[in-house]
C-alpha positions as CSV (number, residue, x, y, z in Angstrom):
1,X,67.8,110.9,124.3
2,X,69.9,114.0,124.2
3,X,72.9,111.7,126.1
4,X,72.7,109.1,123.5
5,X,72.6,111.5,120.3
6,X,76.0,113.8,121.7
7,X,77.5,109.9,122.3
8,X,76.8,109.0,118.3
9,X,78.1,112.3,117.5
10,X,81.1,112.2,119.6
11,X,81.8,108.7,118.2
12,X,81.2,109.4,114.6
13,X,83.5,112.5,115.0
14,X,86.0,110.3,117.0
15,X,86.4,107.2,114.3
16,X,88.1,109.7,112.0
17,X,90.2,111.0,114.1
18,X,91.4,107.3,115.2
19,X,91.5,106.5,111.2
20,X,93.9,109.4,111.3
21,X,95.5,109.4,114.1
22,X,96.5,105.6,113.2
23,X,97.6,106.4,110.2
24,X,99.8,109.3,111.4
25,X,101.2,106.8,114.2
26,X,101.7,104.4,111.7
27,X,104.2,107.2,109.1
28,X,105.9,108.2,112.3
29,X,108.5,104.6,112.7
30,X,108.6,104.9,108.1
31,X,111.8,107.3,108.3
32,X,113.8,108.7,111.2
33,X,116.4,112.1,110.7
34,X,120.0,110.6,110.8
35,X,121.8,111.4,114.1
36,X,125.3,111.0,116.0
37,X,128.6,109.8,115.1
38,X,129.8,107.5,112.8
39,X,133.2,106.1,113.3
40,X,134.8,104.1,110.7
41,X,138.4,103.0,109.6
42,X,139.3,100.4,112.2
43,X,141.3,98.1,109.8
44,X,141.7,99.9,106.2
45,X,144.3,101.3,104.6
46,X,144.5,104.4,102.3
47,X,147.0,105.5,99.5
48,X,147.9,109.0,99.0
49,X,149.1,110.8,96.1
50,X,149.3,114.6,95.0
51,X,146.1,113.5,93.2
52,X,144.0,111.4,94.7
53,X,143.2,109.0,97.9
54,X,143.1,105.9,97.0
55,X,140.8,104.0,99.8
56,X,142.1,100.1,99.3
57,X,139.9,97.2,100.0
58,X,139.6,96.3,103.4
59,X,139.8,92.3,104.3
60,X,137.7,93.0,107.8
61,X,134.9,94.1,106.1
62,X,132.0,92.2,106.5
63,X,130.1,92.4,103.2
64,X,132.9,94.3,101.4
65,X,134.2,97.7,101.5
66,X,136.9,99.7,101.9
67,X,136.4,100.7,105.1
68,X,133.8,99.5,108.3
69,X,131.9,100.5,111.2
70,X,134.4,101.4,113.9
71,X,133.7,100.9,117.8
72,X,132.2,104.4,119.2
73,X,130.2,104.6,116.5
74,X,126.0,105.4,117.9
75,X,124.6,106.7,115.1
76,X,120.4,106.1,114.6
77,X,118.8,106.5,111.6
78,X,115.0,104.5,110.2
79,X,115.1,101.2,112.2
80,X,117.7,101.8,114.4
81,X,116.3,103.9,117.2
82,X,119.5,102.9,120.1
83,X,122.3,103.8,118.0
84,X,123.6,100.4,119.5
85,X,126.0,98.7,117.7
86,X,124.9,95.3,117.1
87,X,120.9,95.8,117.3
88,X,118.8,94.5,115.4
89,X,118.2,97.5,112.7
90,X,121.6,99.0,113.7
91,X,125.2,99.5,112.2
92,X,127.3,96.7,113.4
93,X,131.3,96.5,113.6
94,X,132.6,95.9,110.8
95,X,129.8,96.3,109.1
96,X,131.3,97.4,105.3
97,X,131.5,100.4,103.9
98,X,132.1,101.4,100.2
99,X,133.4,104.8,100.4
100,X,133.2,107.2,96.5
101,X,133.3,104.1,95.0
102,X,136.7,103.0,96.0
103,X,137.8,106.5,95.3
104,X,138.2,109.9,96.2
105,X,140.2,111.7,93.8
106,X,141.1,116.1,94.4
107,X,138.8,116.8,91.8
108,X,134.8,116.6,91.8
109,X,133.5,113.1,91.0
110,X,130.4,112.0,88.7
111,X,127.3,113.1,90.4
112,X,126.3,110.0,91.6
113,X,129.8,109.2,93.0
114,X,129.3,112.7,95.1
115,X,125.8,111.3,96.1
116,X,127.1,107.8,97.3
117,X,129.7,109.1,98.9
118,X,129.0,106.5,102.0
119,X,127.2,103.6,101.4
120,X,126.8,100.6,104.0
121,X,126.5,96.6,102.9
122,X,124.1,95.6,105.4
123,X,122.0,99.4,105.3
124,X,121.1,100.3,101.6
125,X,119.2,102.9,102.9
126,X,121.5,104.4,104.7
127,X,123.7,106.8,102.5
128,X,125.7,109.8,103.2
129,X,127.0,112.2,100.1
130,X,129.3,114.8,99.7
131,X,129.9,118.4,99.1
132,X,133.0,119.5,96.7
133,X,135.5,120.4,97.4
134,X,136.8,119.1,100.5
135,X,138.5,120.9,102.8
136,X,139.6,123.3,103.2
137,X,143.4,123.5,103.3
138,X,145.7,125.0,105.0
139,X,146.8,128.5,103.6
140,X,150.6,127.8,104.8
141,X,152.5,125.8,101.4
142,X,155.9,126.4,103.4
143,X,156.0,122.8,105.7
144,X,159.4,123.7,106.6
145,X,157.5,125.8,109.3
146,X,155.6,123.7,110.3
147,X,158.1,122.1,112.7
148,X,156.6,122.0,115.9
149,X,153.3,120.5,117.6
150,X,150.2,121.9,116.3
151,X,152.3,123.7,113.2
152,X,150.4,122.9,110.4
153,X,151.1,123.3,106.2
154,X,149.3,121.7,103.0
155,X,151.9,120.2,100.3
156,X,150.4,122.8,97.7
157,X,147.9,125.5,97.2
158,X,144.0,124.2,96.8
159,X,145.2,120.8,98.6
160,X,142.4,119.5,101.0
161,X,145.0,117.4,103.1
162,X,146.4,119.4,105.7
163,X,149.5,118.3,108.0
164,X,150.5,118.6,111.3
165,X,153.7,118.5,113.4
166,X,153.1,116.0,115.9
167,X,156.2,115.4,118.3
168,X,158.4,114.3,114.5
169,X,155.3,112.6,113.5
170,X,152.8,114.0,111.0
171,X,149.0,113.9,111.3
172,X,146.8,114.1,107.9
173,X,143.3,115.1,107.8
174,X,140.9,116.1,105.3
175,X,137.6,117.6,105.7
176,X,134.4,116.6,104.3
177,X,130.4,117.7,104.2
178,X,127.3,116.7,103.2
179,X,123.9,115.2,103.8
180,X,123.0,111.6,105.3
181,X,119.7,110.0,104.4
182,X,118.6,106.8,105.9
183,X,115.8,106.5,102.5
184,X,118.1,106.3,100.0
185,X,119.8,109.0,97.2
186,X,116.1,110.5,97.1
187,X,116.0,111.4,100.6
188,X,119.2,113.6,100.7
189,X,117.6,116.4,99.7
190,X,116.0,116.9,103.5
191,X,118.2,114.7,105.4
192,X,120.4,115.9,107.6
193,X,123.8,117.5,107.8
194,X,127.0,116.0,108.7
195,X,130.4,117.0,109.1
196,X,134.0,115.3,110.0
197,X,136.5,113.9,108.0
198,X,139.4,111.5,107.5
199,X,142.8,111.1,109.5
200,X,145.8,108.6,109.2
201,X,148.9,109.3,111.5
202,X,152.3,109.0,109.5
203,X,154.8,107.6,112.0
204,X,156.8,104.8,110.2
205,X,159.9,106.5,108.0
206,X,158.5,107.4,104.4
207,X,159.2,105.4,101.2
208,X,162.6,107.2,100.7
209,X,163.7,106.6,104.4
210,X,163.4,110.2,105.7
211,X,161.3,111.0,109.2
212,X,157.7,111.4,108.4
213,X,157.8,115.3,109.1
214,X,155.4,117.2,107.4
215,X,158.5,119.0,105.8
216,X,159.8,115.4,104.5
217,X,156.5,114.8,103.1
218,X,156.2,117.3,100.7
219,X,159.9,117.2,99.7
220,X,158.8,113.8,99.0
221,X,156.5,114.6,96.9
222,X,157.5,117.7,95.1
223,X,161.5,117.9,95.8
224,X,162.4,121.6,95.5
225,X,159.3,122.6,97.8
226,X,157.3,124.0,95.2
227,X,154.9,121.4,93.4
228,X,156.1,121.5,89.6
229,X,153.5,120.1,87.0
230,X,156.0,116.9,86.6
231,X,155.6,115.7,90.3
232,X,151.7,115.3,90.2
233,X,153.2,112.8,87.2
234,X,155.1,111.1,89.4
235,X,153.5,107.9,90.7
236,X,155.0,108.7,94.0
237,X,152.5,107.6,97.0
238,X,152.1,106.6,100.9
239,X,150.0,104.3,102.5
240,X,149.0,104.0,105.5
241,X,145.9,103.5,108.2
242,X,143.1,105.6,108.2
243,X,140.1,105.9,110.1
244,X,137.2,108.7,109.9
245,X,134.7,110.4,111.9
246,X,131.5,112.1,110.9
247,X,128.4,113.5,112.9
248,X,125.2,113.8,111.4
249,X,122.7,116.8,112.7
250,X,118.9,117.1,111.8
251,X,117.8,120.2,109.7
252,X,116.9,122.8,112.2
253,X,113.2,123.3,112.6
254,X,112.4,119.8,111.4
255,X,111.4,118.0,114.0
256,X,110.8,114.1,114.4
257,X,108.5,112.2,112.6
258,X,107.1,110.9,116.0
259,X,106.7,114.4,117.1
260,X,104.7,115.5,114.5
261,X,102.3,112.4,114.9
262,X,101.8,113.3,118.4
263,X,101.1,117.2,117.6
264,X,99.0,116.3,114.8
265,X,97.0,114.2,117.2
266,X,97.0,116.5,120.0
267,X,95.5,119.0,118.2
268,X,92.2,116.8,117.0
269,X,91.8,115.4,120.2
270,X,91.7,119.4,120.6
271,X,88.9,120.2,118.3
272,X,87.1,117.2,119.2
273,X,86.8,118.0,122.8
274,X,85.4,121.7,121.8
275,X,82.7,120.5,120.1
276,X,81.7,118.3,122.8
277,X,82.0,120.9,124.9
278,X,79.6,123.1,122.2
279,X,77.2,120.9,121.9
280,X,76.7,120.0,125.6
């Protein structure tokens, strides 16, 4: 008799626990934290200015975009658990990407530019924002010295693009931060933090013939060295390739939805198995 009553008990303590417990393994695959790289830029092309960046639509990408999915890329994010490329769930190359809304000018956007920063044609969900400004810089202005490998200038002060001497050649980067959220624009206020940026290698002589030497490049831009308020008037720009990297980091002490399923479970199993113990 006493066998059979701690059995009911046990079982009617145990049903809501498996309620519970199903319901907690059940929320643990509804959202995952954003993690890895995402590479990007394998066929686009970008304009540059002293104001802006103009990304230009890209004709690879599938779904439309001015940029894709580039090959390296293993990012996993809500229904992508691999970071494969090509899984079902998962980025794929290619794959479109819509960066600022076909812009990304030097000064702050509209709000919800800065919060669609990334957005993907075949993820909706998936969306990475940004923190302004970009950057930052590089405190040298004088690219005359920057005239040997690693040597690095930006065209004026508060620029974001910075350039490097690269055996005559010119790398250009800019820096860029922010959140990534595989639920949407209302997810990026816990999603995870990323970091990277855009690069495009100048190697080709510049509109007006000259080596593209990160020298030439600003005298390109702003002809006595010194940026005058008439040269951002210009209309003078370069294009070129471009490609980007960013990698996306959970917010520390946040662990994975899974995780928390299993603790959460772990621990009534816990309690359950003391007052068995109790009651025997």
């Amino acid at each position: 008799m006493r066998r059979n009553f701690l059995a009911r008990a046990s079982a009617a303590l145990l049903a809501p626990v498996a309620v519970l417990a199903g319901g907690l393994l059940l929320t643990s695959t509804a959202s995952a934290n954003v993690m890895n790289t995402l590479n990007t830029g394998s066929s686009g092309t970008v304009t540059v200015s002293l104001n802006s960046l103009f990304f230009n639509t890209d004709p690879a990408a599938i779904g439309g975009g001015n940029s894709d999915v580039a090959m390296g890329t293993n990012l996993t994010f809500a229904g992508c658990a691999s970071g494969v490329l090509g899984s079902p769930g998962c980025l794929s190359v290619q794959e479109g990407i819509t960066i600022n809304n076909n812009d990304l000018t030097l000064t702050p956007p509209s709000p919800a530019d800065a919060n669609t920063f990334l957005t993907f044609a075949a993820n909706p969900n998936l969306v990475y924002s940004i923190n302004f400004p970009p950057g930052p810089g590089s405190a040298n202005t004088n690219c005359a010295t920057a005239n040997a490998n690693g040597l690095s200038c930006s065209v004026f002060a508060g620029s974001p693009i910075v350039l490097t001497f690269s055996n005559g050649d010119t790398s250009v980067n800019i820096g860029v931060t922010g959140k990534a959220s595989d639920t949407g624009v209302a997810g990026l206020a816990t999603a995870s933090n990323y970091n990277g940026g855009f690069s495009q290698f100048f190697s080709t002589p510049l509109p007006n013939g000259n080596a593209p030497t990160p020298q030439n490049i600003q005298l390109f831009f702003c002809p006595t060295g010194v940026c005058q308020p008439s040269d951002f008037t210009s209309g003078k720009s370069i294009t070129s390739s471009q490609s980007g990297t960013f990698h996306a980091t959970p917010l520390a002490g946040v662990p994975e939805p899974s995780t928390i399923a299993l603790s959460s479970l772990g621990v009534l199993l816990l309690m359950v198995g003391s007052l068995r113990r109790k009651r025997a």
